[in-house]
N, C-alpha and C positions, 0 to 999 in steps of 0.2 A: 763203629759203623761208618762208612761212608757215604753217604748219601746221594752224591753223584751217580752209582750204580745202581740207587731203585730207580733213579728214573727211567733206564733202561730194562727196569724187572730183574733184576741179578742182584742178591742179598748178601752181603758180604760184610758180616758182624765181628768179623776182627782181623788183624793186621795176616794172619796165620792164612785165611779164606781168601785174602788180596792177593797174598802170596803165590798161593793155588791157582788162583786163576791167571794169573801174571805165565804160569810156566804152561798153562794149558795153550794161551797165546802164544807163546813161542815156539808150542811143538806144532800149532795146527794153522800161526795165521802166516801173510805172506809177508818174505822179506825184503827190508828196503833198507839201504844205508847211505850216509854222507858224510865227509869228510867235515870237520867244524877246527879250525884251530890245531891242529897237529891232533886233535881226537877225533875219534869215528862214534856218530851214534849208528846203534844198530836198531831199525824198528821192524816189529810183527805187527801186521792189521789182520785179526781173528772175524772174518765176517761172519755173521751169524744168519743173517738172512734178512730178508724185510729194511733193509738200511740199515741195520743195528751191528755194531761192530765193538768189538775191544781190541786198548790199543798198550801196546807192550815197548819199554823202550831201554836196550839197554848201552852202558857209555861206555868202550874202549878208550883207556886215558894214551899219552904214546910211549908209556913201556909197557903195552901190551896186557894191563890189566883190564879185565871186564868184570862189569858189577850190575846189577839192576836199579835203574833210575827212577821212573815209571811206569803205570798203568791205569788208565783211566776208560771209561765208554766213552761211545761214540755213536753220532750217527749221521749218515750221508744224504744231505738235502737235497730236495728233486730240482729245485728252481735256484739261479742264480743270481748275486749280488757282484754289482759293480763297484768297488772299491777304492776312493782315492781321493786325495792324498792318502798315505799310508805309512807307518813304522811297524818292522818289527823287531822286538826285542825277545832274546831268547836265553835261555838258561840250560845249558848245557850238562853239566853234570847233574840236574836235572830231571833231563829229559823231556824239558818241556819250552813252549813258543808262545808267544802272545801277538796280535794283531790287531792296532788300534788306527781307525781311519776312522772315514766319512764316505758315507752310501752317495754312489752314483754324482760324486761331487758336491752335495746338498748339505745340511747341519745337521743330518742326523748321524749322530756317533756313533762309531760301535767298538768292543774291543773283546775278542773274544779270544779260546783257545785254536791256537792251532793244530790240528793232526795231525795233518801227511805233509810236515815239513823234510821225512827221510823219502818219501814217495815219489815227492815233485822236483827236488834236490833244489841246485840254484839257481839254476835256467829260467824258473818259477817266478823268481824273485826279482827281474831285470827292467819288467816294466814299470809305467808309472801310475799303472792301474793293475790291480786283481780283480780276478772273478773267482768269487767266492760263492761253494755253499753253506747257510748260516744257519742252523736250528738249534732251539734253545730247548733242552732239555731240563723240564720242571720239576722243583721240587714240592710247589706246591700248585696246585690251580684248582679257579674259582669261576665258574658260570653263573651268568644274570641274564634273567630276560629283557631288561630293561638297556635302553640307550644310556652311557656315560661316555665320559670324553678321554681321547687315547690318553695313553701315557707311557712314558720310554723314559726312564730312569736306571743309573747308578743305583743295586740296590743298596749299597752304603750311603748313598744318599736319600733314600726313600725311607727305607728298616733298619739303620745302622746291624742295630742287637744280631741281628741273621742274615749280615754279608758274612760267606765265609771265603771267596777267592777275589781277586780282582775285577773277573768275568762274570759278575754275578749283576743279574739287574731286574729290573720290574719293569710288568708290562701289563697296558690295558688296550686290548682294542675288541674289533668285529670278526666276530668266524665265517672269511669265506667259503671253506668248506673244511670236511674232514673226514677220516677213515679210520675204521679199529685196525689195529695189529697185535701178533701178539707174538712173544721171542720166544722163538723155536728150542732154546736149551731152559728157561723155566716155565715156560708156560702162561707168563703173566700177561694179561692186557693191558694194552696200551692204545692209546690213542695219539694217530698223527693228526695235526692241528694248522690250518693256517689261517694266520689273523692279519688285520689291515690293521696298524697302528698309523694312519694318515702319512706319512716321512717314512714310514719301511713298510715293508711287505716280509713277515715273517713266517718260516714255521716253528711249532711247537710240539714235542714229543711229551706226551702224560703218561704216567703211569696211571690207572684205572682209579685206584685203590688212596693217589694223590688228589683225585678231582672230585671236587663237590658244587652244591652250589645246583640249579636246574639242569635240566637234558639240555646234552648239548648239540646243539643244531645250527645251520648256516642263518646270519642275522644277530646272535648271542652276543653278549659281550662276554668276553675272558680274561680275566685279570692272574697272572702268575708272577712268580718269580724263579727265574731261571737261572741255568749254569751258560754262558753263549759260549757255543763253540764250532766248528767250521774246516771247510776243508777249500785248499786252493786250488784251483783245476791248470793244469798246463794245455799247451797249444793241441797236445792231440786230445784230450779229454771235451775241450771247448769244439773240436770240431765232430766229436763223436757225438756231441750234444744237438748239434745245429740241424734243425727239422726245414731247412726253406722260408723263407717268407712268408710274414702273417698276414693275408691278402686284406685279413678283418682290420687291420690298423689303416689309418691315413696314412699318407705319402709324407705327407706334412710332419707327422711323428717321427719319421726315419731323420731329417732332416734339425732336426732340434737338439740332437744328441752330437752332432757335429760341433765343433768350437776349433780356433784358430789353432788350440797346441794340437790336434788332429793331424 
């Protein structure tokens, strides 16, 4: 079983049902590819609805053989993260990218999956800053009424025993707000989540059936452990995003974010 896919509501209890789904993406999501090293990866993103997405990725080597790399979920974050400094290291035969930086130039880490590195190609990758969207899709989560104090951890560093990827970390903070959803191909509820961990502004996708712990409401504390993973947006995506001027902000605020390498 892989576990990464109930947090999306999709149950997929052996390599056989991975497989299934892996070609269901292929024949229905959309195509994107990029040249890596003399190979091509070929990616499908299966959007399912609601942000929820599966993602398919297969690797032309350069005599022309093709094979299937992987398939993981996904899901498309409403709000953006600044990113930088930044590495990415990627594994290509594969099929997969990782992205470890620091939010909006501050110490808070992050390193998660990349998605749509066949989508954005490598135009994507030229600045010295990304804008990222980050949601961390739970495998477990836990509601308290009470005030405790954030936390943003390595979960190899927090629960050794149940790190199971790289991208895998712990989190405590406050529920800004939140909304149900539920995926349109099983039917499962879900809950989208955003929490204030004091140094990031996150969201969190739960599966229903994953969350315990009291009702969850804006003010709660939520403690989880997540798979982090993300998608990076290019120059047309960031300006499909841009709604005007937040008149509610200070002047003073616009001005803060400036710095000499600017």
């Amino acid at each position: 079983m892989d576990a990464t896919f109930e947090t999306i509501g999709l149950e997929v209890p052996s390599e056989k049902a991975i497989n299934f789904l892996a070609e269901r993406a292929e024949n229905h999501g959309e195509p994107t590819q990029i040249l890596r090293r003399g190979a091509v990866l070929h990616g499908r993103c299966w959007k399912l609805g609601d942000g929820l997405e599966v993602w398919t990725v297969l690797y032309e080597s350069e005599t022309g053989d093709v094979f299937y790399a992987n398939c993981r979920p996904g899901f498309r974050a409403r709000y953006t993260q600044r990113v930088s400094p930044w590495a990415l290291t990627e594994y290509d035969e594969e099929g997969e990218a990782v992205v470890h930086g620091y939010c909006d130039g501050s110490n808070t880490e992050v390193l998660f999956e990349l998605q749509n590195l066949t989508e954005v190609g490598l135009s994507g990758f030229r600045a010295p800053a990304l804008y990222v969207g980050l949601c961390g899709l739970a495998y477990r989560a836990r509601v308290c009424s009470r005030d405790m104090n954030t936390r943003w951890l390595p979960l190899e560093k927090a629960v050794p025993s149940r790190a199971a990827h790289e991208n895998d970390w712990a989190l405590r903070g406050s529920v800004i707000a939140f909304k149900p959803l539920r995926n349109p191909l099983s039917g499962s509820e879900l809950y989208w989540v955003y929490v204030d961990l004091a140094g990031l502004k996150l969201e969190v996708l739960v599966n229903a059936r994953a969350l315990s712990g009291g009702p969850l409401e804006v003010g709660a504390t939520l403690s989880a452990e997540v798979w982090l993973q993300g998608h990076v947006l290019d120059a047309q995506a960031l300006r499909l995003r841009y709604e005007g001027v937040d008149r509610a902000m200070p002047q003073i605020d616009f001005w803060s974010h400036f710095s000499r390498a600017n």
